[in-house]
C-alpha positions in Angstrom: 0.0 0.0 0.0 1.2 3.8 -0.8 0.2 6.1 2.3 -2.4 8.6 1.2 -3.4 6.6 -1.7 -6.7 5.9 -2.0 -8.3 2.4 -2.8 -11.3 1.2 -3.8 -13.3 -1.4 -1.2 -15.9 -3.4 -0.3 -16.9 -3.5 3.3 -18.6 -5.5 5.7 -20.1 -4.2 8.9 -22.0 -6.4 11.1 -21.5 -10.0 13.5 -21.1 -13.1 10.9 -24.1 -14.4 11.6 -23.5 -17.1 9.1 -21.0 -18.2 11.7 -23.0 -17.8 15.2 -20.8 -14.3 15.1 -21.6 -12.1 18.1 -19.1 -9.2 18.2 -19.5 -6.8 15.9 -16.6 -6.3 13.2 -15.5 -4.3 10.3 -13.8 -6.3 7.7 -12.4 -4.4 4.1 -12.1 -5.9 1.1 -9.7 -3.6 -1.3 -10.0 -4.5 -4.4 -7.4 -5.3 -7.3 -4.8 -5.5 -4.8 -3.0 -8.1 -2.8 -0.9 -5.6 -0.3 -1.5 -6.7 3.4 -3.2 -4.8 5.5 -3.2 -6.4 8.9 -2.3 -4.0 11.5 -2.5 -1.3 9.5 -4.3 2.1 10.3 -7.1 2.5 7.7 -9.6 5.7 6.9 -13.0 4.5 4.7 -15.2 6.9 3.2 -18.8 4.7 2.7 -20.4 5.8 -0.8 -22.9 3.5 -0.6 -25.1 0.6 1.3 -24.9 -2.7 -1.1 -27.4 -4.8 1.1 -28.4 -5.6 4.6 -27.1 -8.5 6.6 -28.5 -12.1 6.2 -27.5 -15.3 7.3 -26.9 -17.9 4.8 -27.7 -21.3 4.6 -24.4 -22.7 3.6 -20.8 -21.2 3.2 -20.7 -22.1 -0.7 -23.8 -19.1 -0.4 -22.1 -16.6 1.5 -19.2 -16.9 -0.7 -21.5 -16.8 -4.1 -23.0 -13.8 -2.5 -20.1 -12.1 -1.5 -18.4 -12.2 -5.3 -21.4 -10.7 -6.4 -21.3 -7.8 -3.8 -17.9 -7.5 -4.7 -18.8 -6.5 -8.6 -21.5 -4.4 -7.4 -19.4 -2.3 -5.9 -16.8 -2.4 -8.4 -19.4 -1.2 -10.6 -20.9 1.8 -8.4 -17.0 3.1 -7.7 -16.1 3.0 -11.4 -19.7 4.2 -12.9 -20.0 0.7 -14.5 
């Protein structure tokens, strides 16, 4: 990662509840990227809300979903 470059991401907000999650967590996903960003200080400016949180019935779901969510926002950051 450059400092003070901006990227663009996908974010989760919320308590896994595919996963029994309780605690609330915030987990980016930058995209086109494959710098490593664990313990790292990070700013995020939200543009936009993709869709609430759901459980899902299996992991191979919550994966499919979350590929999809991922080109949504690709597409609403680049005006695709």
């Amino acid at each position: 990662m450059i400092p003070g470059e901006r990227y663009q991401a996908a974010v989760s907000i919320g308590t896994n509840p595919t996963f029994s999650g309780r605690t609330r967590t915030v987990e980016a996903f930058v995209l086109d990227t494959t710098a490593d960003l664990y313990g790292q200080h990070v700013a995020l400016d939200f543009v936009a809300r993709i869709r609430g949180q759901k459980k899902f019935e299996s992991v191979r779901d919550l994966v499919a979903e979350i590929a999809a969510d991922t080109e949504r926002t690709r597409a609403l950051l680049t005006g695709g």
